[in-house]
N, C-alpha and C positions, 0 to 999 in steps of 0.2 A: 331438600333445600340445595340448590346449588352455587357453586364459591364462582367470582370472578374474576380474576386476578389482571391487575393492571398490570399493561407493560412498562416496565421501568425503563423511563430514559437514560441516552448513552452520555458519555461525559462530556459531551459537545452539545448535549441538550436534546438529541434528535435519539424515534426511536430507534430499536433494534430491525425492525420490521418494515420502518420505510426505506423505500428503495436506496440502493449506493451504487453510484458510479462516479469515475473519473478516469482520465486522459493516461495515461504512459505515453514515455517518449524515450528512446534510449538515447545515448548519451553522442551518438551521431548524428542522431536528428533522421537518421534511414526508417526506425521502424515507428511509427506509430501506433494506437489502439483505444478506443472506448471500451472502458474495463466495467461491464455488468454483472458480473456473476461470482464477485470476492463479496465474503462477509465481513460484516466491520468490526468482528471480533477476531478477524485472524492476523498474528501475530506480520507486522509488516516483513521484517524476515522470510519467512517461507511465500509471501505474495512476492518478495524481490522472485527467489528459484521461481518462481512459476511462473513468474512471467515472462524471464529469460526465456526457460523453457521453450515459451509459446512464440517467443518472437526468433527460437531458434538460435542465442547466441551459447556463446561457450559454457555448458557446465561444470569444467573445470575451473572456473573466476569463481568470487562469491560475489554477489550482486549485491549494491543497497539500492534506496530510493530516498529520490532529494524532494524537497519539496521545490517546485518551480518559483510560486510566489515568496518564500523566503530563502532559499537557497540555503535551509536547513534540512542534516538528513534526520530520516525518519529513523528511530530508536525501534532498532530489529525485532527487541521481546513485546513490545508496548503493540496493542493493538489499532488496524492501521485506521481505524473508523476514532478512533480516539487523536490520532493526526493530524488528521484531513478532510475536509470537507467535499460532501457531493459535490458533483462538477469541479474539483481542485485537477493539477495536470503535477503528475509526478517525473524526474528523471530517473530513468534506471542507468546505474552508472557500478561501475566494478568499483569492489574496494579496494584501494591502494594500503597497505603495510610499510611507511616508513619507518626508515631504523631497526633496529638489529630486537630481533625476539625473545 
């Protein structure tokens, strides 16, 4: 007998396994990107470093990502397929440290 296991939808309704893409733009408007190849379970934190990486900015900043259409950032540990929607356009933008640590 063999088992089949349904794929559990993700928290935005959509599965794990259909496709995910969206826009980056960093925070000058110079680098653009169609981002095909991030999973939507990766923590949007580590997709901010990599994507700097990839567009070659500084990795000495820590990077976040905002969302374009609400001009909220994305929560670093929270995964980024649970933030955003295929086709959404993200900024990549350094985080700033106000005030004294």
């Amino acid at each position: 007998m063999s088992m089949m296991t349904a794929e559990a939808p993700h928290a935005n309704g959509t599965s794990r396994k259909e496709p995910f893409e969206f826009d980056v733009v960093d925070v000058t408007g110079m680098n653009t990107a169609l981002v095909t190849d991030v999973q939507r379970t990766a923590p949007a934190g580590a997709v901010a470093k990599t994507l700097a990486a990839r567009m070659e900015l500084p990795q000495n900043v820590p990077w976040a990502l905002r969302s374009d259409e609400t001009a909220a950032y994305l929560d670093d540990s929270r995964a980024i397929g649970d933030q955003i929607e295929t086709g959404s356009r993200v900024v990549l933008t350094p985080k700033s440290h106000l005030g004294m640590r």
